[in-house]
C-alpha positions as CSV (number, residue, x, y, z in Angstrom):
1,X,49.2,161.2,-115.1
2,X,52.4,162.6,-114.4
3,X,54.1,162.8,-117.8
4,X,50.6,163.4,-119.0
5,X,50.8,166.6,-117.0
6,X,54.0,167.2,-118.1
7,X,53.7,167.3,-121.5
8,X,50.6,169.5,-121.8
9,X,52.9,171.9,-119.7
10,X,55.5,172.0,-122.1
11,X,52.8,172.2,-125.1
12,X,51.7,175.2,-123.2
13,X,55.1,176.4,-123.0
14,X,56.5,175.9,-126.9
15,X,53.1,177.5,-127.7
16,X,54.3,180.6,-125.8
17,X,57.2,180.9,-127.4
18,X,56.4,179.8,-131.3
19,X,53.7,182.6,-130.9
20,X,56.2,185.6,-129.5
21,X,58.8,184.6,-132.1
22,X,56.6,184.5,-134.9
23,X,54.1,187.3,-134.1
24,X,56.4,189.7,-136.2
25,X,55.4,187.4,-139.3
26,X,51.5,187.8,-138.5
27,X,51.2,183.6,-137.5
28,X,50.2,183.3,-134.0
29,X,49.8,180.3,-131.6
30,X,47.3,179.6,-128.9
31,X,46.8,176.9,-126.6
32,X,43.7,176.7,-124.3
33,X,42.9,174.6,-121.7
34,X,39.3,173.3,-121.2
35,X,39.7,171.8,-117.6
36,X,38.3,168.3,-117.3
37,X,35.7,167.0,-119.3
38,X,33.2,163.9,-119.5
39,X,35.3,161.6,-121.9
40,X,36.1,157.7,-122.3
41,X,40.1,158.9,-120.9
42,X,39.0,160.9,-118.2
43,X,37.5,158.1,-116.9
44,X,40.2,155.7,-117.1
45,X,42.4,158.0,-115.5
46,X,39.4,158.7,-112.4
47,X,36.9,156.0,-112.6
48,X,35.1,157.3,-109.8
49,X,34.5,161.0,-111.1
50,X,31.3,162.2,-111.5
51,X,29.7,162.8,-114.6
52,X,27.7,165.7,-113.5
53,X,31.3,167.9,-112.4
54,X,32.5,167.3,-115.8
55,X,32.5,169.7,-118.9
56,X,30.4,168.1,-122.5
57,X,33.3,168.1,-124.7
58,X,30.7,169.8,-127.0
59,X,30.3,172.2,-124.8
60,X,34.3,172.9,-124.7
61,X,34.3,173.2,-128.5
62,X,31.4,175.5,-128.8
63,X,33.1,177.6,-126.7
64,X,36.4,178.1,-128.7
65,X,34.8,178.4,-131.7
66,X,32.8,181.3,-129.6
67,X,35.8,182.6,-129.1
68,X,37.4,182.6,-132.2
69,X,34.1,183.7,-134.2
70,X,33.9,186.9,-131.9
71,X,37.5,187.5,-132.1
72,X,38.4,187.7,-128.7
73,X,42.5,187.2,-129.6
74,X,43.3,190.5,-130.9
75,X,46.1,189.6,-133.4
C-alpha cells in the first residue's frame, strides 16, 4: 500500500502543477479523490472491510460527472 499511496500523491501533485503552468493556455487539470470504495482491489488490499462503509463506485462517478455538468471548477 505504501507506493500505492505514494504514487496517487505525486499524481496529485504533477496535477497541481501541469494545471498552474498551463492555465495561461486555457487547459486545466484536476485530480479528485473519491475516498474508498466497494471494489474487487479494495478488498484485496482489506479483506475484512465492510461493504456497507464503502462508496458504489457508481455512486463516485455520478458524482463527478455532477460536478462537471454544473460547472463547479470555474475555469
Amino acid at each position: 500500500m505504501g507506493a500505492y499511496g505514494v504514487s496517487k500523491a505525486g499524481l496529485d501533485h504533477l496535477t497541481r502543477i501541469f494545471d498552474a503552468e498551463l492555465k495561461e493556455q486555457g487547459v486545466r487539470f484536476i485530480a479528485i479523490d473519491p475516498g474508498d470504495m466497494n471494489t474487487p482491489m479494495h478488498f484485496a488490499a482489506i479483506p475484512d472491510a465492510d461493504p456497507a462503509q464503502l462508496r458504489d463506485p457508481r455512486d463516485s462517478a455520478n458524482g463527478i460527472l455532477d460536478l462537471i455538468a454544473a460547472k463547479i471548477f470555474r475555469w
